[in-house]
C-alpha positions in Angstrom: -2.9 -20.4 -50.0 -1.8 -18.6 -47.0 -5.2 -16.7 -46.8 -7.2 -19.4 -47.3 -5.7 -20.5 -43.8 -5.6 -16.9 -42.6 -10.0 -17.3 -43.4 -10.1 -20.5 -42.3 -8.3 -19.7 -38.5 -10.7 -16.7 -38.6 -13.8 -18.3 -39.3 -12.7 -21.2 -36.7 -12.3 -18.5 -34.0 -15.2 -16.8 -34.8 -17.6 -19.9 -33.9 -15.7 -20.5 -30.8 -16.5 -17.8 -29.2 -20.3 -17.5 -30.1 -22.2 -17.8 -26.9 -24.1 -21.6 -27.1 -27.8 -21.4 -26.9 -28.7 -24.3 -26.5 -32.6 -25.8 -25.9 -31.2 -26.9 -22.2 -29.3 -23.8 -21.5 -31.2 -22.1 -18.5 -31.4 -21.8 -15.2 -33.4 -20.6 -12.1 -32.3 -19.3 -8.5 -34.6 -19.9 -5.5 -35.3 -17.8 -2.8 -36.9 -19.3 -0.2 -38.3 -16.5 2.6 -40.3 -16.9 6.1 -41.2 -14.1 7.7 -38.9 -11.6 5.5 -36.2 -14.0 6.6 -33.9 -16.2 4.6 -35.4 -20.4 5.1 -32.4 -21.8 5.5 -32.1 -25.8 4.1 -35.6 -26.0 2.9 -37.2 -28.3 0.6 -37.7 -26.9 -2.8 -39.3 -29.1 -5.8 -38.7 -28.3 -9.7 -42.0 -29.5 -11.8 -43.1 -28.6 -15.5 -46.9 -28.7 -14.1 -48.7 -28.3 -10.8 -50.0 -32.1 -10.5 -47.4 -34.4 -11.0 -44.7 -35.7 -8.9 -41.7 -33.4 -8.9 -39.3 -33.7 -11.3 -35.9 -32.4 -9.2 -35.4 -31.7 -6.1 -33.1 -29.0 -4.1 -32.0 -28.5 -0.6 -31.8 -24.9 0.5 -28.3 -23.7 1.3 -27.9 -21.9 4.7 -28.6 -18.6 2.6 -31.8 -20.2 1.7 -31.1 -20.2 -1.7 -31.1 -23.5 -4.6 -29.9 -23.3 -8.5 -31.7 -25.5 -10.9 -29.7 -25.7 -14.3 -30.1 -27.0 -17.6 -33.6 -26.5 -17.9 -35.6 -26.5 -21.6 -37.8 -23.1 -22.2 -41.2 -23.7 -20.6 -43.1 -22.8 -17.3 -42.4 -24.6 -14.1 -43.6 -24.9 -10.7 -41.6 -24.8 -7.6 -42.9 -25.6 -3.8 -40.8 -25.1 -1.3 -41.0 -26.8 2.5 -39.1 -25.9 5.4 -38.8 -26.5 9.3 -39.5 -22.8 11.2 -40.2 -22.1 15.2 -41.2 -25.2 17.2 -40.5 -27.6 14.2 -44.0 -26.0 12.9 -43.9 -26.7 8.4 -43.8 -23.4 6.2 -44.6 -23.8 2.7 -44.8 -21.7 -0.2 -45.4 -22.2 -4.4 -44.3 -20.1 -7.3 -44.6 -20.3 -11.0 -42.0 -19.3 -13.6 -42.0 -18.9 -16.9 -38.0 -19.3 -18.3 -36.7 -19.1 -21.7 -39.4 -18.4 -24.1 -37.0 -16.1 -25.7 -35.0 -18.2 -27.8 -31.9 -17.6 -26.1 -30.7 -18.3 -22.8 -32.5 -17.3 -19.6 -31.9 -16.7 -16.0 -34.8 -16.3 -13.7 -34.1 -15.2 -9.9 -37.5 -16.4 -7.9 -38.6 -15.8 -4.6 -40.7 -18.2 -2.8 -42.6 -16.8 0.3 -44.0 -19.5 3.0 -46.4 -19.4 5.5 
């Protein structure tokens, strides 16, 4: 009886600490660059194609970074808008491709603008 228990703890603890995978389990960082500069508090817009409207939206920290979480595997389009010199617009696109792997994915991007 008592290593039934003993199995059963063990088995319990072993599926607790298995890493989740799950379908909605990745994620993407933005860079968002002007001029080899950081674009601080910039725009940036999270799509699953180049056509529609945007499906999240991110403002820039003063780093000129954004985290989008959660997403499913698949390729997505970001656009990024920002203020620069003289209150002139900079923009700048990028396409990822995150999680085709089956397990969890991290993508670091960088945006350029012009």
């Amino acid at each position: 009886m008592k290593s039934r228990i003993l199995i059963l703890l063990l088995a319990i603890a072993g599926f607790s600490s298995c890493e989740k995978t799950g379908i909605n389990n990745n994620s993407i960082l933005v860079h968002v660059v002007y001029n080899n500069e950081s674009l601080p508090y910039a725009d940036i817009y999270l799509d699953v194609d180049s056509l529609g409207s945007p499906m999240d939206h991110r403002k820039a920290d003063a780093k000129g970074e954004a985290y989008f979480d959660e997403l499913a595997p698949g390729r997505y389009y970001l656009k990024a808008e920002g203020n620069v010199a003289d209150n002139k617009q900079a923009h700048g696109t990028a396409i990822v491709d995150i999680g085709r792997t089956g397990g969890f994915d991290h993508s670091d991007i960088t945006i350029y603008t012009e």
